[in-house]
N, C-alpha and C positions, 0 to 999 in steps of 0.2 A: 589464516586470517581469523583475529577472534571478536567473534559478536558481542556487543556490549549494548547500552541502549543509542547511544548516540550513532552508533555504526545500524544501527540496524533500523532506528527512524532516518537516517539519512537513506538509505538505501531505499525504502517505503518510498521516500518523496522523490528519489530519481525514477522508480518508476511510474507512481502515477505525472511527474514530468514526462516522460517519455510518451504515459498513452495519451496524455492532454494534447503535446506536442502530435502527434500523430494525426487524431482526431481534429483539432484544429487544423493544422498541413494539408488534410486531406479534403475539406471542406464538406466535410460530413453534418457540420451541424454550426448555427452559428456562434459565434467566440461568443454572447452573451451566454447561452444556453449553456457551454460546453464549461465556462465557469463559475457557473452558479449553481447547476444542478448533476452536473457529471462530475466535475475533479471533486465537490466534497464527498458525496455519494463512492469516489471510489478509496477515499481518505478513510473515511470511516471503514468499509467494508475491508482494507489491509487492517486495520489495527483489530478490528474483531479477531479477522484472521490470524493474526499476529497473536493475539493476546490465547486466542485458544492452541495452536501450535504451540505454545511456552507451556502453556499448564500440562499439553500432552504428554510435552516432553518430561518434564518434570516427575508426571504420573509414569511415564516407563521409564525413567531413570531411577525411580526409588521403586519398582517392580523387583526383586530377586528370584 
């Protein structure tokens, strides 16, 4: 499989669907709260993620 950005924002958004999904199912918290303040918060915190895993990579891919 090769990552590209589309493959790889899609992927980000099936799992914060999945932990929304969960979270909501579970009755953990009410669906106002769980999207307004939990899926952006976990939106945001993959692509930080994201964004510094890429530079990482980048930084030990040009390491020799």
């Amino acid at each position: 499989m090769e990552f590209n950005l589309p493959v790889a924002a899609g992927l980000l958004v099936l799992l914060v669907g999945i932990g929304a999904g969960g979270l909501i199912g579970g009755g953990m918290m009410t669906l106002q709260t769980t999207l307004m303040m939990v899926v952006p918060s976990m939106l945001v915190f993959g692509a930080i993620a994201f964004v510094l895993g890429m530079k990482h990579g980048e930084f030990r891919a040009t390491r020799v």
